[in-house]
N, C-alpha and C positions, 0 to 999 in steps of 0.2 A: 786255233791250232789245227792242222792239217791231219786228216785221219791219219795221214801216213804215218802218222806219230801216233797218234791213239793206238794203232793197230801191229805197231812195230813189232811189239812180244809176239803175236800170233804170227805176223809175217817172219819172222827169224828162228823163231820155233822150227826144229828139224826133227821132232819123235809126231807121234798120233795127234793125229787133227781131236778124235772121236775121245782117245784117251785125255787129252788135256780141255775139253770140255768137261769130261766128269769133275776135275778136277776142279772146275769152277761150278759145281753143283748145278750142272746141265742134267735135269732129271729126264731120262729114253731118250735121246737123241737118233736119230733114226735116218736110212738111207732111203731115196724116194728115188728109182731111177726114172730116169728122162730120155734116155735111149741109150742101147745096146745093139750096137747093131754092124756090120761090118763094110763099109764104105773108102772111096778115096779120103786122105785127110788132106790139110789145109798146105796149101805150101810152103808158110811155115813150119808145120810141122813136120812136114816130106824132108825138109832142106835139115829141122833139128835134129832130124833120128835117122837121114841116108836112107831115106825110103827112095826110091826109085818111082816114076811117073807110073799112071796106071796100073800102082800096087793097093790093093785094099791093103786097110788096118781095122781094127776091133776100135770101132768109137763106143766108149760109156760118158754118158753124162748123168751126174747124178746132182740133189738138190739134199744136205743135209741139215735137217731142221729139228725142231721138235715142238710140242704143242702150235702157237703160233706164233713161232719165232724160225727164221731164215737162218743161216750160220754163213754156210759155205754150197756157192756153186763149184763144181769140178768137172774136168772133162779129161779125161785120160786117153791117150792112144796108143794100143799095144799092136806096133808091127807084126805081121803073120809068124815071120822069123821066131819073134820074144815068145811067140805061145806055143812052145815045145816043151817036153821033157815034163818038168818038173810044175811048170811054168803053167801048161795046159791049164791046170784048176781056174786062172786067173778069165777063164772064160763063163766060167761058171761060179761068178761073185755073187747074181742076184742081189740081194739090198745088204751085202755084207759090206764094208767098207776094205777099199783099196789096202789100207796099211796094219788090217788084221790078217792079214796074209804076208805083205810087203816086210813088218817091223819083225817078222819073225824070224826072218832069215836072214843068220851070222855075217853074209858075204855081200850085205847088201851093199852096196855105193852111191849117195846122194850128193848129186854135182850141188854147185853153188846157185842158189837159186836166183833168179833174173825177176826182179819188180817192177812194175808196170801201173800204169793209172787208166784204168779202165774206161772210166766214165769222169771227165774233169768237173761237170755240174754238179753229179752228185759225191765227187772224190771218193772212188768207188777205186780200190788197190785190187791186183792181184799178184801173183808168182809163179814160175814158171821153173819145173826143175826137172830135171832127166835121174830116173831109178836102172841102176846097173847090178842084175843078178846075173851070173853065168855067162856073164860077155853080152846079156840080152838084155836090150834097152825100152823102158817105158817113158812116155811125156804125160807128166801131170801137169793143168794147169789150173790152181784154184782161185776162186776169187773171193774176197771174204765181204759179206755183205753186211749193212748197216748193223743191221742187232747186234751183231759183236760186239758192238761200241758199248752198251748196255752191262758186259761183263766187267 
């Protein structure tokens, strides 16, 4: 059977990565950032969110694991634009996770999210979806890594 099916609940899951691990008795689960840092992004991602050429964005890459088990890679990129207002905080996450912030807010809008095979030797899935607060748009893309399979 194809991971893509093993993994299906996690890939179609639309609330907390973080929360629905507890939920499977993921004990500390924890954020390990990988970079933060403000660079051009990929032109994929310029072309998903109407970035304009030689516009920096806020790249975070984070690694969410715990003990030693991998869950989920993520790479988010927040337009200059998106990090206004209310928004700003969203620059100052440090190892908190994306959607303890994101889940919390009433107006949020989660496009549909786009699935992908990462790696076909190791059928290795990810997701790709666009968060919409205040007309200000983020790209998350997460990829869920083997151990999952193990929940």
């Amino acid at each position: 059977m194809s991971n893509f099916l093993k993994l299906q609940p996690w890939l179609t899951h639309s609330g907390s990565f973080m929360k629905r691990l507890k939920e499977h008795r993921v004990e500390y689960p924890e954020i390990e950032v990988l970079k933060h840092r403000f660079e051009f992004p990929s032109l994929a991602e310029r072309i998903s969110l109407n970035i304009k050429p030689r516009h920096y964005a806020l790249i975070r890459e984070v690694m969410i694991k715990s003990h030693e088990k991998q869950w989920m890679f993520a790479r988010t990129v927040f337009p200059q634009e998106s990090l206004t207002g209310s928004l700003r905080q969203l620059i100052h996450l440090k190892n908190k996770s994306l959607g303890s912030v994101l889940f919390k807010n009433p107006h949020l809008i989660r496009s549909e999210c786009e699935f992908y095979c990462v790696d076909e030797n190791e059928d290795l899935w990810g997701r790709r979806s666009t968060f919409i607060i205040q007309h200000k748009a983020i790209l998350l893309d997460e990829i869920f890594l083997q151990d999952l399979l193990c929940l």
